[in-house]
N, C-alpha and C positions, 0 to 999 in steps of 0.2 A: 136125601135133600131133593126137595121137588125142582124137574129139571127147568123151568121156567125161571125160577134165584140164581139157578148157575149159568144159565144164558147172561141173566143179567150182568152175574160177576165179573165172566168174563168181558164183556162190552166194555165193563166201568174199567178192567183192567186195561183193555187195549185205548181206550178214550187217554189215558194217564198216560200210560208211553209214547201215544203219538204227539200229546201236549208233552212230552220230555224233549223226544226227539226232534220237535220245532222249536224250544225255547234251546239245545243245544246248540244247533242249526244256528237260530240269530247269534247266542254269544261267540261262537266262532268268529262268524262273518262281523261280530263288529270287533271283535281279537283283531282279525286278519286287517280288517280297514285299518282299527286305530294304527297296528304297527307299519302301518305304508306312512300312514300321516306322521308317525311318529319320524319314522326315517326321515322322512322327507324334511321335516321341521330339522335334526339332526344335522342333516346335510347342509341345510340353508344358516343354522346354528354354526356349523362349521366353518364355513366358509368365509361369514364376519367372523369370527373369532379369531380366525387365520392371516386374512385379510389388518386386521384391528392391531394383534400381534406383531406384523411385519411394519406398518404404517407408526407404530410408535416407537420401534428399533430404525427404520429409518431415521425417521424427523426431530427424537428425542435425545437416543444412545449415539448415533454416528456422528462420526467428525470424515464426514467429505465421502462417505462410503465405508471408511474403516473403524474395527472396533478394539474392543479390548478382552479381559478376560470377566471383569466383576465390578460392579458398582454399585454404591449405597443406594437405596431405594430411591434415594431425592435428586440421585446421580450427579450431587457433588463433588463425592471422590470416586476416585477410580484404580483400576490396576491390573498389568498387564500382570507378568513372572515377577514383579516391582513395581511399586509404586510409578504412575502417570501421571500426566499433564495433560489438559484439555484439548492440546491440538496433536497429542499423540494416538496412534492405533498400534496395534500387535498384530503380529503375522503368522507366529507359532501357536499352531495348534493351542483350544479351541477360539482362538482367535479371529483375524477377517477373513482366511480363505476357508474355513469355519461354515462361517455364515454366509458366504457367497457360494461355497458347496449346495448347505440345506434351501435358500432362495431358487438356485436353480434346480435341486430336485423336485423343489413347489411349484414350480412352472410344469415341469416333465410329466409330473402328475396330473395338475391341475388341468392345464392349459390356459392359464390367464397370463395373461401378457406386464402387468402389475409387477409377478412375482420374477419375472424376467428384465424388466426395468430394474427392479432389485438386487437381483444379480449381476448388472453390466456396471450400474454403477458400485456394486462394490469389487469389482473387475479392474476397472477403473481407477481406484484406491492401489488399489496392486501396480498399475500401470507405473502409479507417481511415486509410487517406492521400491522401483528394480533401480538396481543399483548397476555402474557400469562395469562392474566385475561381473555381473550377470544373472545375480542369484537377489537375496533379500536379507537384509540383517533381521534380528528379530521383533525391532520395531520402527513403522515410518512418520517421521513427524512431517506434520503439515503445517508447523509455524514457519513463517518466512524467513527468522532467521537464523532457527534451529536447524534450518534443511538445509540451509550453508556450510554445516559442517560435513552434509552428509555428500557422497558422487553420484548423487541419481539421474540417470540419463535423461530423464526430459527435461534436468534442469543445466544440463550439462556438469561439468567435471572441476570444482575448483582445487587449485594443488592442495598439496597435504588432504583433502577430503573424505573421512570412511569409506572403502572402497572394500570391506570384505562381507563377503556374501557366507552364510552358514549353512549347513547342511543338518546342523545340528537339532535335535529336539524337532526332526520334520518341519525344517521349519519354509527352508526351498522348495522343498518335495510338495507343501501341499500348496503352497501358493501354485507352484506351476501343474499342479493335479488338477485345481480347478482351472484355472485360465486353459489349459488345453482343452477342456471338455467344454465349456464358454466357448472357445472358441469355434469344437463343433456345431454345436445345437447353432451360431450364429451364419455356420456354413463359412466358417474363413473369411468374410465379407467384412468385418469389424477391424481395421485394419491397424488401431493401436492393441487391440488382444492379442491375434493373429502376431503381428512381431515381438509384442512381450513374450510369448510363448518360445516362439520359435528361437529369438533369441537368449532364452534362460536354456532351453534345450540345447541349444550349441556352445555355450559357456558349460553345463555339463560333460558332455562329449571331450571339450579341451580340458577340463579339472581332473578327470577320469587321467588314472595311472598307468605305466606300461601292463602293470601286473592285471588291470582291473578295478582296483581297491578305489575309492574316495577319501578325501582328508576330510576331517572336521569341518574347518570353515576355507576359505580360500580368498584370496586379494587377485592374484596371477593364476599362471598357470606352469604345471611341473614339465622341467628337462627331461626326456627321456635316462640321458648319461647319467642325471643324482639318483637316479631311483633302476636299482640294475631287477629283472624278474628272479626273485627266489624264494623257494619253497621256506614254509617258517620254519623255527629251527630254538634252543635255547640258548640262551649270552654265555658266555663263558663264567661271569660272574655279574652281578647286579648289586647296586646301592640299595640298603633297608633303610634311607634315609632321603625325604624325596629333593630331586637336583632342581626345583625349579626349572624347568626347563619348557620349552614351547610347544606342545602338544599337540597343536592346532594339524600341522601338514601330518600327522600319523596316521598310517591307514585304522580305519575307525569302525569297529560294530557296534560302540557303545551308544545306547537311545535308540538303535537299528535303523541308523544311519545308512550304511549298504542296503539293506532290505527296503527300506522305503524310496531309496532312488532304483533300484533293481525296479520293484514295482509302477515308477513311472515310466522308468523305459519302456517296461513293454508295452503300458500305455500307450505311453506317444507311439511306437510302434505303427498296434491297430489303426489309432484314431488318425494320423496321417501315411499311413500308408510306407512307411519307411524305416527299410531294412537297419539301416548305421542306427537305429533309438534299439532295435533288437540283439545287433550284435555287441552296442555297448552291456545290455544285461546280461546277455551271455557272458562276456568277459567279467562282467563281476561274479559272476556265479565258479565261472574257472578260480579265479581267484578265492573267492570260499573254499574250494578244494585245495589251494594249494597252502591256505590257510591255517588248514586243521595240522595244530602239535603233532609230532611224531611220537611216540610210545617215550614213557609211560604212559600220558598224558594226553592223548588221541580226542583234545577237542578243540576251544578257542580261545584265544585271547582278548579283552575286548580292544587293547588296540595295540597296533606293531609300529615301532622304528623303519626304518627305506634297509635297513640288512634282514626285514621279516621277523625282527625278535621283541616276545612283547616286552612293552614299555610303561613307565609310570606315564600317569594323567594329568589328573587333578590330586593336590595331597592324600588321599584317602584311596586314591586307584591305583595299586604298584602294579609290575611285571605281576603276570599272575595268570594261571588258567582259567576261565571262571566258570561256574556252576548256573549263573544268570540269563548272561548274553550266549552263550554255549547253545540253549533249549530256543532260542530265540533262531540261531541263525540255521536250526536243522530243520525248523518250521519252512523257514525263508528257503533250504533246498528241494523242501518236498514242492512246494509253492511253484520256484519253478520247474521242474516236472512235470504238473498238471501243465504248466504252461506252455512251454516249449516241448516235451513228451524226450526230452533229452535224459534218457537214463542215467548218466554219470554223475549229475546232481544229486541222485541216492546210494552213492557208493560206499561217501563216509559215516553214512550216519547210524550201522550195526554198531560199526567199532567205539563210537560217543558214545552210544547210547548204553554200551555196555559195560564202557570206563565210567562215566556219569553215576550209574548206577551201583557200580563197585566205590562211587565217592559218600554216598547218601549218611548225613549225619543221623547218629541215634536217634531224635529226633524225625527222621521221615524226612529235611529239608537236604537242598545243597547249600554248601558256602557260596558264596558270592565269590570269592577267591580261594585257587586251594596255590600253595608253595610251589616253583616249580624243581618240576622233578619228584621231590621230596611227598609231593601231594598232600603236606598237611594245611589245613584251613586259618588262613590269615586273616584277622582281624586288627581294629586300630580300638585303641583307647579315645577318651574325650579329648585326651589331648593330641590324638593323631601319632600315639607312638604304634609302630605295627607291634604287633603283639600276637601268641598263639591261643590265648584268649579272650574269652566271650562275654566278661560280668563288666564289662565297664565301654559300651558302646556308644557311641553316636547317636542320636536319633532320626536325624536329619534324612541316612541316607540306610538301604536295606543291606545288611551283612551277612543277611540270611536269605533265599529266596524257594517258597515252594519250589515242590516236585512236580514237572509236569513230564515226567520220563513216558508212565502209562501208557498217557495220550496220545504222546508225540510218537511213542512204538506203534498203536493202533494203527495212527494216521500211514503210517510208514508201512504196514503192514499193507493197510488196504486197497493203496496207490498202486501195490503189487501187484494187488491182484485184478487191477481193472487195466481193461486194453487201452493204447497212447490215445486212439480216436476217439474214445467214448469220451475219457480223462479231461480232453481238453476243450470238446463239444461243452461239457457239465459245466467246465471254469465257465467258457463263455456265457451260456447261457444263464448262468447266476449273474454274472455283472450285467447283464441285458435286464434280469428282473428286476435288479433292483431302481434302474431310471424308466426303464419305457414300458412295461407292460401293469397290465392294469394287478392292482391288488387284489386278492380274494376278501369280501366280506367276511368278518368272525364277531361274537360277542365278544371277545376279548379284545380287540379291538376300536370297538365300541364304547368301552366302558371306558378304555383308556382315553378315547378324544373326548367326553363327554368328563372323567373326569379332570382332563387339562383345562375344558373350556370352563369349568367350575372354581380352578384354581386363579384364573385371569381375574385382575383388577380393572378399574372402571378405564382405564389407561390404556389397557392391552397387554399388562404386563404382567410378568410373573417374579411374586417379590418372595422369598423365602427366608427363613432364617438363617440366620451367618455372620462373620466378621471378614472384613476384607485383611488378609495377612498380613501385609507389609502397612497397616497403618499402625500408630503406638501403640501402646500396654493402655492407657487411658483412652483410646478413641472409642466413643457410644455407640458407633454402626453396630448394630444386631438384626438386622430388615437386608438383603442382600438382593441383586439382579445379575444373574450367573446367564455366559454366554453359553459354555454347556448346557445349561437347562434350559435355556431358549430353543438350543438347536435340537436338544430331545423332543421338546413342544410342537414345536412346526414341524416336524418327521411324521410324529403322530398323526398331527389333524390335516398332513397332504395324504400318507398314507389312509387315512378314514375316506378324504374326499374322494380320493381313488377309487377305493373300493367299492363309493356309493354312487358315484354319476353314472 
């Protein structure tokens, strides 16, 4: 080939890569622009979307700051754990300390002051339904002369007036969860927060037992002399037939009752600086250990009698060791460990975890009750007879509940093996993450605010399908506004704003 064509060839070759390598160059760079604009629309997308969401939960859903749990799209009807009324709100979980939770982690994030008005007045809400026993029943009405019936301290105390406060279903615990952290972010300056808090924290303190333990719900507060400290222990004999009887003052782990006030304590602890919110968790924590059955039987009950021996409940909860609340409350002592770095918190939890494990149904599950002593698996028929079988159950409530032995051994393993300093540094520093520091960017992330803000109606709202429970067998709601999914929503799109300002 004459070399004057191969000069050429190559020229015409190098001409073609350099036109590649400039048209590569531009698509890039205008790759890279669009996704800045892109973001940046996303962000600004965000923000009304977020904004839009809270402003129609405000002005549309709330009755005075507080909410509920589900509403028909046209937010006619509504309903807490039961059917409501228009001037009532719910306090149990995912209810109004709920959504004054996720309000004020929108602020934390954001920095708009919006989402902080948001939060104070659903603070607020909480204010007008602490009750003067200290705590919160699990719903506050704001009709004028439905709240007659109720003792709520800003209204003052009429006689005979509902006056017990619940512990039950998280229901105190998360009211004063949020109001104590409101209270920080406000700097203690807010001075109907600041006393709601402080004063549901010292009606804690006084409802707390010699032993530790908490009762269900509570009016007063326990005599030292009715309730002597003693290690749990089995009845001599027990009714297979339930006594009706008052279940409420029984020391209680069932719904993790202990474990969620445990966790405010040491709460309030940090966040005010004071020792007496630490040594009451401590003392419940003592009390877990002195909780745990003695052999055969070496785990928990979900609730005791003031002699420490467990007790029937509700018709369907007898005496009984259980396989449930058991895996729940050895979570609650590795928990605190990390926390306090107090080792005797993992004392008991080889010996559970190796009777639990010696209990495990064919099946892979535990019961939910096993017999005591005896260790065989208690069950009820439809009609509530206790029974040693399993073909004619309940639906309503779980008689069976996953293994989570594995897990809970890792957990227990690993705790072991890390030093008390590091342990408790790591707790801290995850609850830091999750209100004050900024979020990382991810496409996963992204997609998820981008598809909530696709899911929003022209309202701001997020309407899904569903039936509200407690309305009839004939009721048409099929279109549904779930406080859970609101509060998923607005998690999302502060966590995205986070991550992109």
């Amino acid at each position: 080939m004459p070399i004057g064509k191969t000069a050429n060839r190559r020229s015409t070759c190098l001409y073609w890569m350099l036109v590649y390598v400039h048209l590569l160059t531009i698509i890039l760079l205008l790759t890279c622009t669009g996704s800045i604009v892109a973001e940046e629309i996303n962000h600004q997308r965000a923000s009304e979307a977020l904004r839009q969401a809270v402003a129609f939960f405000r002005t549309q859903v709330s009755i005075e700051g507080g909410y509920l749990w589900q509403y028909s799209d046209d937010l006619k009807k509504r309903e807490g754990e039961g059917k409501a009324a228009p001037s009532m709100a719910w306090v149990q979980p995912p209810g109004t300390p709920s959504i004054g939770r996720v309000y004020l982690l929108a602020y934390q994030r954001t920095h708009d002051a919006y989402y902080l008005e948001a939060a104070i007045e659903t603070g607020m809400a909480l204010v007008k339904g602490q009750l003067e026993s200290g705590g919160w029943d699990y719903r506050i009405e704001f009709g004028t002369k439905k709240r007659e019936k109720y003792a709520y301290i800003i209204d003052g105390a009429p006689d005979g007036a509902r006056n017990t406060s619940t512990l039950d279903d998280n229901t105190t615990q998360s009211a004063l969860s949020f109001l104590i952290r409101l209270d920080q972010v406000l700097q203690f300056k807010n001075t109907d927060i600041h006393t709601a808090s402080t004063v549901g924290l010292e009606a804690l303190l006084k409802a707390q037992y010699p032993n530790g333990a908490w009762p269900q719900r509570f009016a007063d507060y326990p005599k030292a002399t009715d309730f002597p400290v003693s290690p749990a222990n089995y009845p001599d004999s027990w009714s297979r037939t339930h006594p009706r009887q008052d279940y409420r003052s029984f020391y209680t782990f069932n719904d993790n009752t202990i474990s969620d006030t445990i966790h405010l304590m040491l709460d309030a602890a940090e966040i005010y600086n004071q020792e007496k919110y630490r040594q009451s968790a401590l003392k419940a924590g003592d009390f877990i250990v002195l909780a745990q059955m003695p052999d055969p039987q070496p785990a928990w009950a979900q609730q005791y009698n003031s002699a420490g021996q467990p007790a029937w409940a509700r018709k369907f909860e007898p005496p009984a060791v259980t396989g449930g609340e058991s895996q729940g409350v050895m979570r609650t002592l590795i928990q605190l460990y990390q926390r306090t770095g107090e080792k005797k918190y993992l004392d008991p939890i080889p010996r559970a975890l190796d009777y639990l494990q010696s209990s495990l149904l064919t099946d892979g599950q535990l019961a939910r009750f096993y017999e005591l002593k005896t260790n065989r698996p208690l069950y009820f028929t439809q009609q509530y007879e206790l029974v040693y079988t399993d073909d004619d159950l309940p639906t309503h409530y779980s008689f069976k509940v996953s293994s989570k032995l594995t897990a809970i051994r890792r957990q227990y393993e690993a705790v072991l093996a890390l030093e008390i300093d590091r342990t408790r540094s790591s707790a801290k520093e995850g609850e830091q993450n999750t209100t004050r520091k900024s979020i990382p960017w991810s496409e996963s992330l992204t997609k998820s605010a981008a598809e909530v803000i696709q899911k929003m109606d022209d309202r701001g709202a997020w309407v899904e399908n569903g039936q509200l429970r407690y309305q009839d067998d004939n009721d048409p709601t099929r279109k549904i506004i779930s406080c859970r999914t609101f509060i998923q929503h607005v998690d999302t799109l502060s966590a995205y704003l986070s991550s992109t300002k």
